[in-house]
N, C-alpha and C positions, 0 to 999 in steps of 0.2 A: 560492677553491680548495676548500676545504670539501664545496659544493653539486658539482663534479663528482666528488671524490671519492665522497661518498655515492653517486651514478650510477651510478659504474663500479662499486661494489662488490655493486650488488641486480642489474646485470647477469651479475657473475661468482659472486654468493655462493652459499650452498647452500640460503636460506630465502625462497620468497618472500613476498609479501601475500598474504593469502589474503581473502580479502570474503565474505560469504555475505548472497544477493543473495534477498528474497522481496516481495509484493506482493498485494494486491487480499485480505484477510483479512476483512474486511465485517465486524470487529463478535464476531468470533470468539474470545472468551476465551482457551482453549485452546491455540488458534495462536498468539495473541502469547507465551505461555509458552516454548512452541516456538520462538520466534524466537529470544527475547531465552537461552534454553539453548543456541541453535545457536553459539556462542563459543565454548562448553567440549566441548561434542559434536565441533565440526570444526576447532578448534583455528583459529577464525577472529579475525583482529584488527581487521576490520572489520562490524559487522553494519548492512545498510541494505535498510530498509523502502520501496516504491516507492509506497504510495499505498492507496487507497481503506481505511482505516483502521476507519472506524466501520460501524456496523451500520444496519438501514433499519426496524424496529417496535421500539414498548417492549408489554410483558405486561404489563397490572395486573394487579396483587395486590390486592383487593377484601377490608377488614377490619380487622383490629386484633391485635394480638399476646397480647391473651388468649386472643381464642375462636378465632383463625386470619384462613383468606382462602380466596374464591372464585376460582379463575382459570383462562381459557378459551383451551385451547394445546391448536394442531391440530385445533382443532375438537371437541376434548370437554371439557366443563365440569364442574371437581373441588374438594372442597374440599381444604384443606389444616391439619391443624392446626399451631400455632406451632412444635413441636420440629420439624417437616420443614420447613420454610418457606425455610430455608438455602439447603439440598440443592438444592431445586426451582429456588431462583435459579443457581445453579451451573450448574446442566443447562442453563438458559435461557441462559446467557452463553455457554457452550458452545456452544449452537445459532445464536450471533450476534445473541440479539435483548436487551434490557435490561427486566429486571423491576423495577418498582416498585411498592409498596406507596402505598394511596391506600385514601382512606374512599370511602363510595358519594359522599360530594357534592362529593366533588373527582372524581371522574369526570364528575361529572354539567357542574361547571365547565369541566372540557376538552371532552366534547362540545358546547358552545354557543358553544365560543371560534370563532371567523374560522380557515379556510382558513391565514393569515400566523400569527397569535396559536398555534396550535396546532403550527407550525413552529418556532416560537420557545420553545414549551414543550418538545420534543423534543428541541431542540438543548441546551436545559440537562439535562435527563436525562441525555441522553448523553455530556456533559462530565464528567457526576457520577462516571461508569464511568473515561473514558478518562484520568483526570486518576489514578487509581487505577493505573492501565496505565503512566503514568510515572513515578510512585512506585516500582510494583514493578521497572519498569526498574534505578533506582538501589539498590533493595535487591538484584538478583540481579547487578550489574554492577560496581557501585564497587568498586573497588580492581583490578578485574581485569586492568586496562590493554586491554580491551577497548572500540573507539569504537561507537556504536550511535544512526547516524545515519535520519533518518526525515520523510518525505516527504508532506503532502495528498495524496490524488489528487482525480478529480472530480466524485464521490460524496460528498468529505467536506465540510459545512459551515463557514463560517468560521470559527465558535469554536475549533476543530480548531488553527488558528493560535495563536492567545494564549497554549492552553493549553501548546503547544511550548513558544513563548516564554520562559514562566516556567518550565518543567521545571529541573531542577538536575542532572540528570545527560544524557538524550537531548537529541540536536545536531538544531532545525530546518536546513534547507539549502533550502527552494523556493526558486527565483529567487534564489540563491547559489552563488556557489564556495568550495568547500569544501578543503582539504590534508588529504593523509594519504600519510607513509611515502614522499615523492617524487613523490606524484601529485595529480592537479586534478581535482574532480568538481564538473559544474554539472547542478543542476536544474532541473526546472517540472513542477510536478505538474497543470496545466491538461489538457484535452483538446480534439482539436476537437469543433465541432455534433453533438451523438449526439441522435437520438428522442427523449432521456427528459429533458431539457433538466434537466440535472445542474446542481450549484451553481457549477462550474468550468469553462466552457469556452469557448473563445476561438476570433476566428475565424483560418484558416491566415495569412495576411498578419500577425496578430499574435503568433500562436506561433514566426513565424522570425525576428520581431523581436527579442524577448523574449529566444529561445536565441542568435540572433547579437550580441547586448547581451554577451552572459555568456561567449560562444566569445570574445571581442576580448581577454578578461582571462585569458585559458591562455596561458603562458608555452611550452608545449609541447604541440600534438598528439598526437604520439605516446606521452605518458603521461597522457592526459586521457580521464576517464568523462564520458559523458554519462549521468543518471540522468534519461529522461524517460518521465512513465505511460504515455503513448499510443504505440504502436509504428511504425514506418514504413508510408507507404502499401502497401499490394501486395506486401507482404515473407514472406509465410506468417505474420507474426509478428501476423496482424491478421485472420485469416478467420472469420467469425461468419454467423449466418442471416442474413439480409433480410428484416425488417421491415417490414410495409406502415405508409398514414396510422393504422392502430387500434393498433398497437404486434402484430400477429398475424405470426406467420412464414410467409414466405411457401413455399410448396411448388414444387420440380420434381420432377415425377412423385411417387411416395411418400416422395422426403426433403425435407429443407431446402435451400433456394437459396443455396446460400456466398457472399458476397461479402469483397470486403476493406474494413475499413474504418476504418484504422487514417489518419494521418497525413500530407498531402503535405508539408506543412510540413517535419515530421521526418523525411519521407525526404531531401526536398530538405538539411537543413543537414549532414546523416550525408555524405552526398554531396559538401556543399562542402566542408567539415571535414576529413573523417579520421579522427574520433578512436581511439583504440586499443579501445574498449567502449564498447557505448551498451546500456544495461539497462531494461527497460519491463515496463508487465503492460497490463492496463487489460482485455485483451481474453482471457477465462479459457480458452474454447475450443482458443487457436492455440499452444502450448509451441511451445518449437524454438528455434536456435542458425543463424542465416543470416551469411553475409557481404556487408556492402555495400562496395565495394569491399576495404580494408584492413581496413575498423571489423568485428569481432566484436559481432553483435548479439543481444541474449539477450530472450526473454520463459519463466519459469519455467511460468504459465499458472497456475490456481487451482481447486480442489477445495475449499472453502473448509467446504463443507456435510457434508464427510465426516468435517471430525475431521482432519484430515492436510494439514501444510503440503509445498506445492510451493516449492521454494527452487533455487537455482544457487550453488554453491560455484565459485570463479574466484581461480584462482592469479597471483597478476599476479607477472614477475621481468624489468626492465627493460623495455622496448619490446615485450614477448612476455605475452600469456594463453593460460588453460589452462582447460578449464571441467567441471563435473560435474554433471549434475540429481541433486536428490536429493529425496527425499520419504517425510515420515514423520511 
């Protein structure tokens, strides 16, 4: 009796969930700050991260912390002496990409590594940062009774995983159902086939396996998220340029050739489903708030370059959402 009590009272009561919904941040210092403040900023109880988490270069730092570093950002090459060396990293985290410091012959060591060898050194770099990123999670979160759950997308390498794993305060959820507050959110942060043959991505027959795996264990539709990266096929939620075989956009007449090219898979399961929300990023270009039939489908979309997160604030209260873009 309990469990319907609790129902009927988020139906009738005065306060509901509130979730603050962002995604696709690449690597972007700053914005995670941003996210993980969006709790106290919008009085949210739930904060969730949709994917693409890490960032795509590291910046040597070339030297030693007596006499400084040489390093070559943007295209112009500066030195830096040791008191500023901080700062510079800061910027650089900012800008999404990971500074490390290295003698010349460890440079000289990673240029001669293998194509794989040189993947596998980047992928620890960047653990080196984002393992920091869940740290600060649990310093700006604990106690707050705020959840701040957080998702791969298809960009992110595997290490990406583990490091959740062992997090002490951030909740992975891929390929899980999750609770909160009366409701069931299942993820996948895979994608389908894109150009750039990403670390993640699967083909449609398997991504509607995968989410129909996870839809069998909701006790309820109608109060069930779906958090998956890649947006519905043909939905607005998924329009980007057209890429030819060089990875070059393709042109009509003086602009870009839109297409869509988000998920059949994940249109198809939105479709069989139902669910009350289904929340995505993957594709930065397309923001917007569509309905597939009953499901409220959200992509916030990503500026990620600017310094300024794109997020979705969503009121859940019973069987009913309520949505906000916000961005700042």
């Amino acid at each position: 009796m309990g469990l319907f009590r609790r129902r009927k009272d988020k139906e009738a009561g005065d306060k509901p969930v509130r979730l603050f919904y962002a995604s696709d941040i690449h690597g972007t210092e700053v914005l995670w700050r941003k996210f993980l403040n969006a709790g106290k900023a919008y009085e949210a109880d739930v904060l969730v991260m949709g994917g693409d988490l890490t960032g795509k270069a590291v910046i040597p730092l070339v030297g030693d912390e007596s006499s400084g570093y040489e390093v070559e950002l943007f295209g112009e090459r500066r030195r830096v002496a040791p008191e500023e060396v901080e700062e510079l990293e800061r910027q650089i985290r900012g800008k999404g990409m990971y500074p490390h410091r290295m003698s010349a012959e460890e440079v000289e060591r990673v240029a001669a590594m293998s194509e794989e060898e040189r993947e596998e050194w980047f992928a620890e770099v960047m653990l080196i940062t984002f393992r920091r990123w869940l740290e600060l999670a649990e310093e700006r979160l604990a106690g707050s009774g705020v959840r701040c759950i957080v998702m791969p997308g298809n960009d992110d390498p595997p290490g990406v995983d583990e490091a959740l794993e062992q997090a002490s305060y951030v909740e992975a959820c891929d390929g899980r159902v999750v609770e909160f507050d009366g409701y069931t959110m299942i993820s996948l942060g895979y994608s389908n086939p894109t150009p750039f043959d990403s670390p993640r991505e699967l083909p449609e027959e398997e991504i509607a396996r995968r989410v129909d795996e996870l839809a069998e264990q909701v006790p309820d539709m109608s109060r069930c998220i779906f958090n998956l990266h890649v947006p519905p096929y043909d939905s607005q939620l998924d329009t980007a340029p057209e890429l030819d075989e060089d990875l070059q956009v393709v042109m009509q007449g003086s602009k870009p050739k839109q297409i869509p090219v988000g998920s059949t898979a994940v249109r198809a399961v939105i479709e069989r489903h139902q669910p009350l929300l289904s929340l995505h990023g993957h594709v930065h270009e397309s923001p917007g708030a569509v309905r597939i039939g009953r499901t409220l489908c959200i992509n916030p979309g990503s500026d990620y370059h600017t310094g300024r997160i794109s997020g979705c604030l969503l009121a859940l209260r019973g069987e009913k959402v309520t949505h906000q873009f916000v961005n700042g």
